[in-house]
C-alpha positions in Angstrom: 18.2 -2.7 -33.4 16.2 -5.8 -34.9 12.7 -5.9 -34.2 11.7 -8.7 -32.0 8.0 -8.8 -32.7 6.3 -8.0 -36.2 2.9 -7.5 -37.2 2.4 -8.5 -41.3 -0.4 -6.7 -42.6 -2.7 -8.1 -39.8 -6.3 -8.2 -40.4 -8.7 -9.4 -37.9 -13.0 -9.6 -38.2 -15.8 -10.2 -36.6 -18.7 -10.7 -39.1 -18.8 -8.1 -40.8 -17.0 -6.1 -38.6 -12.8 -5.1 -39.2 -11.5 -4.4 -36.0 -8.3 -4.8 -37.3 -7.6 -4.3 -41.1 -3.9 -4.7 -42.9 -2.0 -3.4 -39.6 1.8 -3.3 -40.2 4.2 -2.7 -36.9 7.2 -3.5 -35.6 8.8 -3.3 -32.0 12.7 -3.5 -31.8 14.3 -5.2 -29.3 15.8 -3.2 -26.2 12.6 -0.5 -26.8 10.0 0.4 -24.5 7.5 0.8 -27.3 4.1 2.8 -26.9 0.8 1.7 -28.8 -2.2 4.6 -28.3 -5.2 5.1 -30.4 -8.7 6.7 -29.9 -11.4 3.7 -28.7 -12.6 1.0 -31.2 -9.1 1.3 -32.9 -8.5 -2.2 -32.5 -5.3 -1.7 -30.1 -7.0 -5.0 -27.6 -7.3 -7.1 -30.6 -4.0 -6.2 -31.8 -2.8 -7.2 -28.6 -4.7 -10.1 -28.6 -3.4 -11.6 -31.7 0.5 -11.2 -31.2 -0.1 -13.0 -27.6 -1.6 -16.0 -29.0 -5.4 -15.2 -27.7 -6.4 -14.5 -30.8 -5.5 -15.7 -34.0 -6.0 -13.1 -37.0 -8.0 -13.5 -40.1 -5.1 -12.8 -42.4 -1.6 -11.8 -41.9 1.2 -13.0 -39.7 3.2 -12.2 -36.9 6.6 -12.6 -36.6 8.3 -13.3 -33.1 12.2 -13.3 -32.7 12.6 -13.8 -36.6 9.6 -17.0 -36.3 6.3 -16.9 -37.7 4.2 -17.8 -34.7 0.9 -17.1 -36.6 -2.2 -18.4 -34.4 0.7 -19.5 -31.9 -1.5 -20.4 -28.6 -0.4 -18.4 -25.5 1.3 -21.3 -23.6 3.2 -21.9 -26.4 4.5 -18.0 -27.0 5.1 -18.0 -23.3 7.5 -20.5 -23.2 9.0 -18.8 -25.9 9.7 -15.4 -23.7 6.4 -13.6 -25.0 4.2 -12.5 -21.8 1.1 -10.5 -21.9 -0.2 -8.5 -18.9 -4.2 -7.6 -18.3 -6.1 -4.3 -17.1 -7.2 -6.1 -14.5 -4.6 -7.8 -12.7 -5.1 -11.9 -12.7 -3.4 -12.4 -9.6 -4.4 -16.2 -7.9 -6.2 -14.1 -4.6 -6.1 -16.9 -2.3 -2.1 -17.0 -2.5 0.5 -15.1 -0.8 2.8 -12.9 -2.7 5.7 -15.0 -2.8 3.3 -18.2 -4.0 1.8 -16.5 -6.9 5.7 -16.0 -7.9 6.4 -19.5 -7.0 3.7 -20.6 -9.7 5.1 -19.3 -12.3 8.8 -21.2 -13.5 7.7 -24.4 -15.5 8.4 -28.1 -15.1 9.2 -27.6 -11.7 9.7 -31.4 -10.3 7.2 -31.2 -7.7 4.7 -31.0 -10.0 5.0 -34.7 -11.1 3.8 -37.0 -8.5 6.3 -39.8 -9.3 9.3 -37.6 -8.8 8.1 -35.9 -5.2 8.0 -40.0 -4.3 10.9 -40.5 -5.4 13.4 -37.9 -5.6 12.0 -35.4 -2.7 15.5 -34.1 -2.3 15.6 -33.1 -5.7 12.2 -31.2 -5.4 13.0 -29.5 -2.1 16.3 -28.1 -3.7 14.2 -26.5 -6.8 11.5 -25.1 -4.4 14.4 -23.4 -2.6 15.8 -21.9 -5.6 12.8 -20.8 -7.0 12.1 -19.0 -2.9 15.2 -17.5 -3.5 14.4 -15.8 -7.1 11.1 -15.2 -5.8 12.5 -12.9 -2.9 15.1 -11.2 -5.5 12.1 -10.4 -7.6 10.2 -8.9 -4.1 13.0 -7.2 -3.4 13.4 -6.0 -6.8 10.2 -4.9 -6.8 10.3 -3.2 -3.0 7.3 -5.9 -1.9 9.3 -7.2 1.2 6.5 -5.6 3.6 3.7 -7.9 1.4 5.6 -11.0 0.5 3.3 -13.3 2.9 0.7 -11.2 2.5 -2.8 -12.7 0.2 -2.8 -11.4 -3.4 -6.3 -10.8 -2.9 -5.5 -8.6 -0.2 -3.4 -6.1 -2.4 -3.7 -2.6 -4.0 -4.7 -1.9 -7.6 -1.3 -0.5 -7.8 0.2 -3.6 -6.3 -1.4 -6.4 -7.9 0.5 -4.2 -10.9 3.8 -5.0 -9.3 2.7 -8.6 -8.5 1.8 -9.1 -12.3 5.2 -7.2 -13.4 6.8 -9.9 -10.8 6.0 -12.5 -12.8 7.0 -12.1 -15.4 10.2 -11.7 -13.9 9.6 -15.2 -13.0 9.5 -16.5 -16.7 12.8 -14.9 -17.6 10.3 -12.7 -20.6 11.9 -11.1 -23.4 8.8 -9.1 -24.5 6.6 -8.5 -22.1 2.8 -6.8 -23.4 1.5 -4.5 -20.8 -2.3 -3.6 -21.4 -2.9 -0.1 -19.6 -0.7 -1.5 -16.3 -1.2 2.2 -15.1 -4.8 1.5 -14.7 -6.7 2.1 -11.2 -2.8 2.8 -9.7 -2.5 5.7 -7.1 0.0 8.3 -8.2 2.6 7.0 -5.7 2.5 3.5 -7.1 2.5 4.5 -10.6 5.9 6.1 -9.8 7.0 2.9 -8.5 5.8 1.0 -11.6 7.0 3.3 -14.4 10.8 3.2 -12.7 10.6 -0.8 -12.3 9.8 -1.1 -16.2 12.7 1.3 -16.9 15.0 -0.7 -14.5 14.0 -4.1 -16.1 14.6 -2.8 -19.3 17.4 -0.8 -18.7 18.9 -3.6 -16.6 17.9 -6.8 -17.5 17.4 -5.8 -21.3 13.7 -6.2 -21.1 11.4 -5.1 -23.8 7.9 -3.5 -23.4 4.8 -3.3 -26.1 2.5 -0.8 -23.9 -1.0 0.0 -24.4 -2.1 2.8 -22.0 -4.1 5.8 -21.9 -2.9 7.7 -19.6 -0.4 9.9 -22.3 1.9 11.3 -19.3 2.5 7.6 -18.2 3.4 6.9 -21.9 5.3 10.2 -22.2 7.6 9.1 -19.7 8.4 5.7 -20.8 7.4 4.7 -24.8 9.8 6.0 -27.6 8.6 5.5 -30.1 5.0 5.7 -29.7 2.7 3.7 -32.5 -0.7 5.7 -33.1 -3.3 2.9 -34.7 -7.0 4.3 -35.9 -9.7 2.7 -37.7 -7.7 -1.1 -37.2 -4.9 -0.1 -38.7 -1.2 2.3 -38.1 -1.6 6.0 -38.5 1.5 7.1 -37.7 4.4 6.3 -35.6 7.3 8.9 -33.7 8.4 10.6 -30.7 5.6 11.3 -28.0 6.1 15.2 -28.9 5.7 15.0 -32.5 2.4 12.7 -32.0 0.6 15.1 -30.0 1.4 17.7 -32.4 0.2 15.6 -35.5 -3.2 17.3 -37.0 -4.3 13.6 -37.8 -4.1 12.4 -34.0 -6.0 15.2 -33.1 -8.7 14.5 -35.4 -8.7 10.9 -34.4 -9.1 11.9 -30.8 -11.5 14.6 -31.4 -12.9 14.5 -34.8 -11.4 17.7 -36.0 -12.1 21.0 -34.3 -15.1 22.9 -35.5 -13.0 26.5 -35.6 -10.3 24.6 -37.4 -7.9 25.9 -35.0 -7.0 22.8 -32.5 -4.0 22.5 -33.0 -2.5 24.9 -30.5 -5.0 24.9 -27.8 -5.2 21.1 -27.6 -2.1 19.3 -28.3 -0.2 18.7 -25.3 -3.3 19.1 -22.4 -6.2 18.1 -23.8 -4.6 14.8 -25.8 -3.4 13.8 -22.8 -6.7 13.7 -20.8 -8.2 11.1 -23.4 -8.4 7.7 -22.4 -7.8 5.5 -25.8 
């Protein structure tokens, strides 16, 4: 498969400070791709930079074969590049089916002129953009919270909401930044099988930072392991949690020089990165 997105020996600083230094990657197209790393490994930055928040200090990135190096978000996200947040960015005073509604650009009834003077024409865009908005609910197994107020939601589904809209923009890679956090168990289910379906389905493809490792056990192959700003390693979830370099990442070595097998599947797991 082709990669989709590509990181160009990336740096990024801050003063003095390298968050991210000479970071290489690439996520093919079709993946569910994994991105873990002990804190201060410059995973948000990364992040930041490929979604146009950010633009690096040297390097490029490469998105469906362009160069959109210091791209602004608006821009990538017309492109099909979407970028979710920790904390979900829902608009709290809207229902569920308005914060999809807000989503699609150039909808007609945003220009003045043309709600004067072609109403018609408005109302029958508003009514197809309902009816994807209620596939997406549906989709999504919201029904029972569709006119309910974002605001009013759970942790877990503000999650959905967010994965809902990006539904919305038709996204081709979608950047999920630890989705799984403050989600019950229950809902998490509920989110890990709706990324699956969306890529399995609608050919969707996921960059994921998380920390919770069974979350990305279950979904991300391959899984990217960055340290220090830049890639360590890259492979299967089982052949990362067995690397001697992870765990020294994580943990800083072990003292008895024995980790290895009493940490690697457990005790990874329980780190948040």
């Amino acid at each position: 498969m082709a990669a989709i997105i590509e990181a160009r020996a990336v740096s990024k600083r801050f003063g003095a400070f390298w968050a991210v230094r000479d970071c290489s990657l690439s996520v093919e197209e079709g993946s569910i791709t994994g991105l873990i790393g002990p804190n201060g490994a410059g995973k948000s930055t990364l992040f930041n930079i490929v979604a146009g928040n950010l633009a690096p200090t040297s390097g490029s990135i490469v998105f469906n074969g362009e160069d959109v190096t210091g791209m602004p978000a608006h821009d990538l996200f017309s492109r099909g590049l979407l970028r979710t947040f920790q904390i979900a960015h829902e608009f709290s005073h809207l229902s569920v089916l308005e914060n999809l509604m807000m989503v699609p650009a150039g909808q007609h009834g945003e220009n003045l002129l043309a709600a004067w003077l072609a109403p018609a024409r408005v109302a029958r865009q508003e009514a197809e953009v309902i009816r994807r908005a209620d596939e997406v609910i549906d989709f999504l197994n919201l029904r029972r919270v569709r006119n309910e107020l974002a605001g009013n939601l759970s942790g877990g589904q503000k999650k959905l909401l967010e994965l809902g809209r990006t539904m919305m923009a038709d996204a081709r890679l979608v950047l999920l930044d630890e989705i799984a956090a403050g989600v019950n168990r229950t809902l998490l289910k509920d989110l890990a099988g709706n990324i699956v379906r969306l890529n399995r389905e609608l050919g969707y493809t996921f960059f994921v930072i998380e920390h919770d490792m069974d979350f990305i056990a279950r979904l991300c192959d391959p899984v990217i392991v960055m340290a220090s700003g830049t890639v360590m390693t890259q492979g299967h979830i089982d052949d990362i949690k067995a690397d001697q370099r992870v765990i020294d990442a994580y943990f800083g070595g072990s003292p008895t020089g024995h980790a290895t097998t009493a940490v690697q599947a457990p005790a990874v797991g329980a780190v948040a990165i």
